[in-house]
FIBA-790032 format. One record per residue (C-alpha): x, y, z; residue in three letters. Coordinates in nm, 3 decimals, decimal comma. Layout:
<nodes>
+---------+---------+---------+-------+
!    east !   north !      up ! domar !
+---------+---------+---------+-------+
!       X !       Y !       Z !   Ala !
...
+---------+---------+---------+-------+
</nodes>
This chain:
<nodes>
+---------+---------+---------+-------+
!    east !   north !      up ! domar !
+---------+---------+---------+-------+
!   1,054 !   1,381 !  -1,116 !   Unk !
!   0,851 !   1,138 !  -0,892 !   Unk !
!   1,128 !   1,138 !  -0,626 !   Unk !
!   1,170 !   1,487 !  -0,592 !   Unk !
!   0,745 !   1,495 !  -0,600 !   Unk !
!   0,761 !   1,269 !  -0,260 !   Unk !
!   1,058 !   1,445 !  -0,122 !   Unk !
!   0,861 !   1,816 !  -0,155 !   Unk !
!   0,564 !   1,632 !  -0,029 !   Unk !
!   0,765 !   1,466 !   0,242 !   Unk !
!   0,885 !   1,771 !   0,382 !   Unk !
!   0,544 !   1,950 !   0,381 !   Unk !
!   0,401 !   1,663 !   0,532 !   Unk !
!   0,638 !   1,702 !   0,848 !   Unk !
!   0,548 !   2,059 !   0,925 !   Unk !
!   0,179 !   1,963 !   0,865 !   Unk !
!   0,215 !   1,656 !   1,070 !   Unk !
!   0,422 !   1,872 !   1,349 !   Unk !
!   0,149 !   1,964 !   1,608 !   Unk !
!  -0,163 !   1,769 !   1,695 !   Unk !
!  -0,411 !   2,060 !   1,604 !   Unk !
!  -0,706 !   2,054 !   1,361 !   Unk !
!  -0,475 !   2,213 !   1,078 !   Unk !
!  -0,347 !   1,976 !   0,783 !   Unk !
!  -0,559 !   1,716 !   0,648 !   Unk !
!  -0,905 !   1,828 !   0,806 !   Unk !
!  -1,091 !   1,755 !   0,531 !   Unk !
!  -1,127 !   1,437 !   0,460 !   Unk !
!  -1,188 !   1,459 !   0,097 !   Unk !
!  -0,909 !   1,667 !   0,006 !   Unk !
!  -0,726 !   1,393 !   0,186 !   Unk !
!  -0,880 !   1,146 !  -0,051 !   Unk !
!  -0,776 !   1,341 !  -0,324 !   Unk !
!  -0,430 !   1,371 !  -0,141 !   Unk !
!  -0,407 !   0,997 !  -0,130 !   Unk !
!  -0,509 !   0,897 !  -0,500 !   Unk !
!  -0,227 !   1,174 !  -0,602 !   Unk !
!   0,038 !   0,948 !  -0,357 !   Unk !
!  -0,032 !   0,638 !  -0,566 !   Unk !
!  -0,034 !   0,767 !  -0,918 !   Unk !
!   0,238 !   0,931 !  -0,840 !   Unk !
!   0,504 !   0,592 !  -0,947 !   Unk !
!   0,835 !   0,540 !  -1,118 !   Unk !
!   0,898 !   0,305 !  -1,357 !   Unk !
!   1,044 !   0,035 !  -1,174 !   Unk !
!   0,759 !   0,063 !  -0,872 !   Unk !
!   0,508 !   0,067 !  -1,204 !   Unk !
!   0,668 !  -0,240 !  -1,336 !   Unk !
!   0,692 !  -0,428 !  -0,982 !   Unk !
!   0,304 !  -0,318 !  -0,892 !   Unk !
!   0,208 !  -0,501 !  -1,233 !   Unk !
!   0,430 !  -0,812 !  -1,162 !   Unk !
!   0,290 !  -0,839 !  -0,817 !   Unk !
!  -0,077 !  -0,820 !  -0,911 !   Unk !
!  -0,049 !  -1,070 !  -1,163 !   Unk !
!   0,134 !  -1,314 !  -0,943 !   Unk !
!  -0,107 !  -1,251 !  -0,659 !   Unk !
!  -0,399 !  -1,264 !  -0,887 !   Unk !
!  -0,278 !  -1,627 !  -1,030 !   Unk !
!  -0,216 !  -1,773 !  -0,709 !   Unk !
!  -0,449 !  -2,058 !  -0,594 !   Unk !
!  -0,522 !  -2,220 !  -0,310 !   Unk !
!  -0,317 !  -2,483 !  -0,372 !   Unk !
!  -0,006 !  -2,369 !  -0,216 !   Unk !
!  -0,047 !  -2,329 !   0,158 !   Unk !
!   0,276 !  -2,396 !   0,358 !   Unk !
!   0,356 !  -2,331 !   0,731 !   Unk !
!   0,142 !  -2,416 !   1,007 !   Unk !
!  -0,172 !  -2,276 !   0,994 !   Unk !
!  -0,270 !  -2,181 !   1,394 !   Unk !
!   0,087 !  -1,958 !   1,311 !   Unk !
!   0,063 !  -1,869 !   0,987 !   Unk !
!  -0,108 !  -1,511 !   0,994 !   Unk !
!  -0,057 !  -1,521 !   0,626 !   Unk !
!   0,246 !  -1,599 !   0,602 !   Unk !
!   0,179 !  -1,880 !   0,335 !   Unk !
!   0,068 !  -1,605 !   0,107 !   Unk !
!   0,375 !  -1,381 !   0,151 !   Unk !
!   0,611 !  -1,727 !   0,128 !   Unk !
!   0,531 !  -1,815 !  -0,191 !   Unk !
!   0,514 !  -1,474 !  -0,364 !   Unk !
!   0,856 !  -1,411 !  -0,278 !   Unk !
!   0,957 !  -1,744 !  -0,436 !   Unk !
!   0,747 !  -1,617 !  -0,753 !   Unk !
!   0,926 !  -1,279 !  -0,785 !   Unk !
!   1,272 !  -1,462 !  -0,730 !   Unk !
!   1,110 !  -1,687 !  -0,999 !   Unk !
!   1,124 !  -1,353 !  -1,228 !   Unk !
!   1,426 !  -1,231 !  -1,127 !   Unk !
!   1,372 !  -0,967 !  -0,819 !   Unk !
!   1,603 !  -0,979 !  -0,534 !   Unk !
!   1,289 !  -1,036 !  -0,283 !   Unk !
!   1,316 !  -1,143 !   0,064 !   Unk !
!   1,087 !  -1,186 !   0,398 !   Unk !
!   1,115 !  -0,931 !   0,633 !   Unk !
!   1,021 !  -0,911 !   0,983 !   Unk !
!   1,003 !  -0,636 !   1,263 !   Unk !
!   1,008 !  -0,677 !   1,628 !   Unk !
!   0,987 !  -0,401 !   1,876 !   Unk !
!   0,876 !  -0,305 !   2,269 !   Unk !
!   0,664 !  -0,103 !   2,385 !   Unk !
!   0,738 !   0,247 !   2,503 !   Unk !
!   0,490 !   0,435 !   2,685 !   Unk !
!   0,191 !   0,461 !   2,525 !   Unk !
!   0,279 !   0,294 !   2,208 !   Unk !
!   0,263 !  -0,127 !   2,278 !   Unk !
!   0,509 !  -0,344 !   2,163 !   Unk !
!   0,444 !  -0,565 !   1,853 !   Unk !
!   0,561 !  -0,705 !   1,521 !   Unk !
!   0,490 !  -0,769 !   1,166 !   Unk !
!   0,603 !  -0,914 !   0,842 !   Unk !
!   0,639 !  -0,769 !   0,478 !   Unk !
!   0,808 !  -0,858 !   0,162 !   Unk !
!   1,133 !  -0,625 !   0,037 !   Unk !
!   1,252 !  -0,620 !  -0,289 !   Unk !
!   1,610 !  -0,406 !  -0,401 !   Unk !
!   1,626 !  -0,238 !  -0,669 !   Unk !
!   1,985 !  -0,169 !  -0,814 !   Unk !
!   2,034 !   0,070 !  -1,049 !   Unk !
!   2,282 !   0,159 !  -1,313 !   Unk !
!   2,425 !   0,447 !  -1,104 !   Unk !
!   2,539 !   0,150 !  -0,825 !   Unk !
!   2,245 !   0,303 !  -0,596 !   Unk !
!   2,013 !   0,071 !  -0,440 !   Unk !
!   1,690 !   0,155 !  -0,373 !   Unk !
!   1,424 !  -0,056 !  -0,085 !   Unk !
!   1,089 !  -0,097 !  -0,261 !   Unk !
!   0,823 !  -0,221 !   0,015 !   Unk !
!   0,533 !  -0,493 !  -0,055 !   Unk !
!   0,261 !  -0,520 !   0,207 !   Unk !
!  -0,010 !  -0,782 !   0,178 !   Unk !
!  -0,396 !  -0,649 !   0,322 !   Unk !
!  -0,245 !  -0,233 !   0,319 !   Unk !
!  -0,575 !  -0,093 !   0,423 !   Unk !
!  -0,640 !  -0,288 !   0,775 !   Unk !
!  -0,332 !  -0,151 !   0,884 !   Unk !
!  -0,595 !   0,198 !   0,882 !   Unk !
!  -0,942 !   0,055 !   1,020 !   Unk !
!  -1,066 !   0,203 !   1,285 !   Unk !
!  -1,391 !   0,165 !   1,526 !   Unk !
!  -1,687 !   0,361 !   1,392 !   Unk !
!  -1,520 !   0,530 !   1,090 !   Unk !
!  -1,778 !   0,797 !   0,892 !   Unk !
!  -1,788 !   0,731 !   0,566 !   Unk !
!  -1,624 !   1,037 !   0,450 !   Unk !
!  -1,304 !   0,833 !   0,609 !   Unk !
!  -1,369 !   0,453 !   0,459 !   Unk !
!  -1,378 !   0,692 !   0,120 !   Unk !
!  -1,004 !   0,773 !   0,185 !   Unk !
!  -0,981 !   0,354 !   0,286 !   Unk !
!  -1,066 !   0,267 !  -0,053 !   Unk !
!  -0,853 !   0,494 !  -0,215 !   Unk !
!  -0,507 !   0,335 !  -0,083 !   Unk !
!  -0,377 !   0,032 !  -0,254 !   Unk !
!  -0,518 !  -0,334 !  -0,136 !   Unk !
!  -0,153 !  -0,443 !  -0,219 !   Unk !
!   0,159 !  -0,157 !  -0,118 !   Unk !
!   0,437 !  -0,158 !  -0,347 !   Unk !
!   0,664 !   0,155 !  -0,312 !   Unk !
!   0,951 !   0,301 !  -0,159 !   Unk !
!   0,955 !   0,393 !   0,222 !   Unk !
!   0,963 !   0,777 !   0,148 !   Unk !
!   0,594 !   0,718 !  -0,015 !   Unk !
!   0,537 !   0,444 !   0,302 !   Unk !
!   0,587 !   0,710 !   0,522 !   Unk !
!   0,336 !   0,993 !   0,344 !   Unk !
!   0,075 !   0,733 !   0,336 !   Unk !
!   0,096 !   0,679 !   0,702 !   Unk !
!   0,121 !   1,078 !   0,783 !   Unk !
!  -0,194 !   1,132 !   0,597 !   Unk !
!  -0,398 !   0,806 !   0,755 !   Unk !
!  -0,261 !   0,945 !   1,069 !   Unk !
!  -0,439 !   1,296 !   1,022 !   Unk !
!  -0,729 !   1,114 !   0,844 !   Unk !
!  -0,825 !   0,868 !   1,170 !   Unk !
!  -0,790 !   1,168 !   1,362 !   Unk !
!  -1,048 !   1,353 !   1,190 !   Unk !
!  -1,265 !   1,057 !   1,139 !   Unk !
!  -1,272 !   0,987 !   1,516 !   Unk !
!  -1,273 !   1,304 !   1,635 !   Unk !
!  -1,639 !   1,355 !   1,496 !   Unk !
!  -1,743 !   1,058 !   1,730 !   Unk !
!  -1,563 !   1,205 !   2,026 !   Unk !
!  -1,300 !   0,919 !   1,987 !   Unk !
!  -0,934 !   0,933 !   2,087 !   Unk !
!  -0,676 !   0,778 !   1,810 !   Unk !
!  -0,571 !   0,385 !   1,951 !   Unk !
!  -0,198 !   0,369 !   2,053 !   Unk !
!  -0,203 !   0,087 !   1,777 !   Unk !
!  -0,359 !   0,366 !   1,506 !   Unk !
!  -0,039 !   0,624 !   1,606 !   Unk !
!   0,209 !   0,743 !   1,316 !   Unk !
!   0,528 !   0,550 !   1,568 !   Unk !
!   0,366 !   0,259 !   1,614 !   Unk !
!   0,266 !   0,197 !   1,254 !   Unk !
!   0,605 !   0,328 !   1,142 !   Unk !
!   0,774 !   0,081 !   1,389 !   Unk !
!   0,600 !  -0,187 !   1,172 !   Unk !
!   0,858 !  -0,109 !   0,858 !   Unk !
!   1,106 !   0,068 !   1,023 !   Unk !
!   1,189 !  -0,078 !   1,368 !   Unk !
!   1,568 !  -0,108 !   1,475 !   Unk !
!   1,508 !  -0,436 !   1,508 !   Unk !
!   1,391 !  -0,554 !   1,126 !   Unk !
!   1,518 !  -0,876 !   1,009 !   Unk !
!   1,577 !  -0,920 !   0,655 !   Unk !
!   1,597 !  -1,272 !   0,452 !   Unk !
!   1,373 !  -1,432 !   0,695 !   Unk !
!   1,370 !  -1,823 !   0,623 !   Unk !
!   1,081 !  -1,846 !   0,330 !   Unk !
!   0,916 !  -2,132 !   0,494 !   Unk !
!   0,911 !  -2,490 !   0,278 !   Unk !
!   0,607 !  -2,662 !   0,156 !   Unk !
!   0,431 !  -2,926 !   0,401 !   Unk !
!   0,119 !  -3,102 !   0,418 !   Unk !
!  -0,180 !  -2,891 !   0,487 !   Unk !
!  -0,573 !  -2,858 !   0,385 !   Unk !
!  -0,692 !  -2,540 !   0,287 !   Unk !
!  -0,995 !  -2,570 !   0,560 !   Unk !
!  -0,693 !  -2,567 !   0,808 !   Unk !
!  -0,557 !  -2,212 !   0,615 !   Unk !
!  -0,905 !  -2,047 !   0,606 !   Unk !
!  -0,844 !  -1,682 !   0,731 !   Unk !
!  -0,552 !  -1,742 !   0,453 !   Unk !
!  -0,753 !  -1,806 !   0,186 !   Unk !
!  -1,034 !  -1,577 !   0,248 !   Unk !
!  -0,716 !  -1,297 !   0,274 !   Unk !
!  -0,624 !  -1,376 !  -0,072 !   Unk !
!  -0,963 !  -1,379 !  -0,223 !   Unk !
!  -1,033 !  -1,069 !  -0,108 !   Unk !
!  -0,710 !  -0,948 !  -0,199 !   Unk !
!  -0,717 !  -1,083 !  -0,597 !   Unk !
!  -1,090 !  -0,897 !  -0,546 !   Unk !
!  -0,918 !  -0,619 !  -0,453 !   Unk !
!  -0,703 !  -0,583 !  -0,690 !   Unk !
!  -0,937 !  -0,700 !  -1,012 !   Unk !
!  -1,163 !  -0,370 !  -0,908 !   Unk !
!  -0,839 !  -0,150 !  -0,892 !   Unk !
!  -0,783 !  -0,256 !  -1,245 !   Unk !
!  -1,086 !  -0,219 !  -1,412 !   Unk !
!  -1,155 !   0,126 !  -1,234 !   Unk !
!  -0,764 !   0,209 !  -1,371 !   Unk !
!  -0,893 !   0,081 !  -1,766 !   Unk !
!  -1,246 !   0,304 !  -1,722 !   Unk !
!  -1,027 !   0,609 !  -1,680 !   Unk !
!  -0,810 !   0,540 !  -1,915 !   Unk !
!  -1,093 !   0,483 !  -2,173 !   Unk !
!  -1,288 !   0,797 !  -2,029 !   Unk !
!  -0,913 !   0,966 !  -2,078 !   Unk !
!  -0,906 !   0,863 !  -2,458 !   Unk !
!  -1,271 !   0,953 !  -2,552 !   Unk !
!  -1,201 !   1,295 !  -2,424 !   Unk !
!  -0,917 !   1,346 !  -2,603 !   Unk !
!  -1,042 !   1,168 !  -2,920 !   Unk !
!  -1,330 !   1,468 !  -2,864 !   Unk !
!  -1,134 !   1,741 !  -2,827 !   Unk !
!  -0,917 !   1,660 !  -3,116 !   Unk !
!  -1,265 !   1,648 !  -3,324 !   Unk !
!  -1,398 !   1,985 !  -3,179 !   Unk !
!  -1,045 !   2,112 !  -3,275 !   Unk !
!  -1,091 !   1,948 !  -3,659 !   Unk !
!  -1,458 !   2,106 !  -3,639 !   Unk !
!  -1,365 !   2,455 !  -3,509 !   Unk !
!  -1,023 !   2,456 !  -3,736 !   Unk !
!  -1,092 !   2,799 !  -3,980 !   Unk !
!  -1,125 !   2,649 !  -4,365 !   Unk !
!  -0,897 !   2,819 !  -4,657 !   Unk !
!  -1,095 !   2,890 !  -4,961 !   Unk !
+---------+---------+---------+-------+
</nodes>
C-alpha cells in the first residue's frame, strides 16, 4: 500500500512539477502538510531501519572520529555508522557521487550511506540514509511559512529513492515560493537536477572504502561533532513530538470509547 501511495504521488508530482508556473505547491502550508504525509507514509522495513539508525546515531559519542579532519566533511560520522549497521546485520555501504557541471547547474559531489534490502520475492530494494537532510533545503532569507516546511522533513533520511525524489519535487516548489516573496531567483545549487545529481548521478560509487580508525582529537573534528549533536538533538525532538501524538492519539480514543459507553441506550 505505501509503494503504490508514492508511485500515485510520484506521478502527480511530475505533472505538477512540469512547468515553472505558480501552480502546485503554492501554498506553503499545504506543502507542510504535504511533507509530514511523505514521511509517515513508511513500510516496515524503512520503519524498522529509521529506528535502528536513530538509536545508533543517538548512542554515538565523540569518541570515534577517524579520517582526517581538514577532509573529513563528516565523513567520520557516516564511517562508523555503516560499520554499526553491518554490526546488526544490514548490507550498508558508503556511497559517493561525482558529477560536472552543465549549464547552469555546477558540478559537485556528495556522500550518503545505502543499505539493500532483499526480500523474499528475490527483489532488492535501495533504501537511502542521508546525514544533516534539511541543509540540503536552506536557502537565503527563507519566510517562516518555508523554515515551517524545514522542520517538518526528517533531520536523518531513511527511505527509498521514489520517496527521495518527492521530497526534493516538493522542496523544489517550496524554495520557489519562499523566494519568490523576496523577489529571489532559486540558486543553481537549490534546482531539482542538481540536488537529484547528488543521489542519482551516473557517476555514483558504491562500497566506498569505510575509512579505518587513526589518531585524532575531537577539537581537530569540531564541525563533526557539533553535526552530530545537533543531529542526536534532532532526532530526540522528532521522538518525543512522535510519543505526544501518540498519547494525544490514545486519550482520544480512550474518550470516544467512553462517550460511546455513556451514550450506549440501557435495556431495562
Amino acid at each position: 500500500m505505501v509503494s503504490d501511495f508514492l508511485e500515485s504521488s510520484s506521478a502527480g508530482a511530475e505533472s505538477r512539477y512540469s512547468s515553472d508556473n505558480d501552480s502546485g505547491f503554492s501554498d506553503l502550508a499545504l506543502l507542510a502538510d504535504t511533507i509530514s504525509l511523505y514521511k509517515n507514509s513508511v513500510d516496515r522495513y524503512e520503519s524498522d531501519l529509521t529506528m535502528v539508525v536513530h538509536s545508533l546515531i543517538l548512542s554515538m559519542t565523540e569518541s570515534f572520529h577517524i579520517g582526517k579532519p581538514e577532509t573529513c566533511n563528516a565523513s567520520c560520522i557516516r564511517s562508523y555508522l555503516v560499520k554499526l549497521l553491518q554490526s546488526c546485520g544490514f548490507n550498508a555501504d558508503m556511497c559517493a557521487t561525482k558529477w560536472q557541471g552543465c549549464g547552469k547547474i555546477p558540478g559537485g559531489e556528495h556522500e550518503y550511506i545505502e543499505v539493500i534490502s532483499h526480500g523474499n520475492d528475490g527483489c532488492s530494494e535501495r533504501y537511502i540514509i542521508d546525514l544533516d537532510f534539511r541543509s540540503h533545503f536552506e536557502i537565503a532569507r527563507a519566510v517562516k511559512s518555508y523554515n515551517v516546511v524545514l522542520s517538518c522533513l526528517p533531520p536523518v533520511y531513511v527511505g527509498t529513492v521514489t520517496k527521495l525524489k518527492l521530497y526534493l519535487q516538493a522542496m523544489v516548489e517550496g524554495a520557489k515560493c519562499s523566494l519568490k516573496q523576496n523577489s529571489m531567483p532559486l540558486p543553481p545549487w537549490r534546482s531539482l537536477a542538481y540536488l537529484e545529481a547528488k543521489w542519482e548521478s551516473s557517476h555514483r560509487v558504491a562500497n566506498v572504502q569505510v575509512q579505518s580508525s587513526v589518531s585524532s582529537s575531537n577539537s581537530s573534528h569540531r564541525h563533526c561533532t557539533e553535526l552530530l549533536w545537533r543531529i542526536k538533538s534532532c532526532i530526540g525532538s522528532e521522538i518525543k513530538a512522535k510519543g505526544f501524538l501518540v498519547l494525544k492519539n490514545c486519550r482520544k480514543r480512550q474518550g470516544l470509547k467512553i462517550e460511546s459507553s455513556h451514550s450506549s441506550p440501557v435495556t431495562p
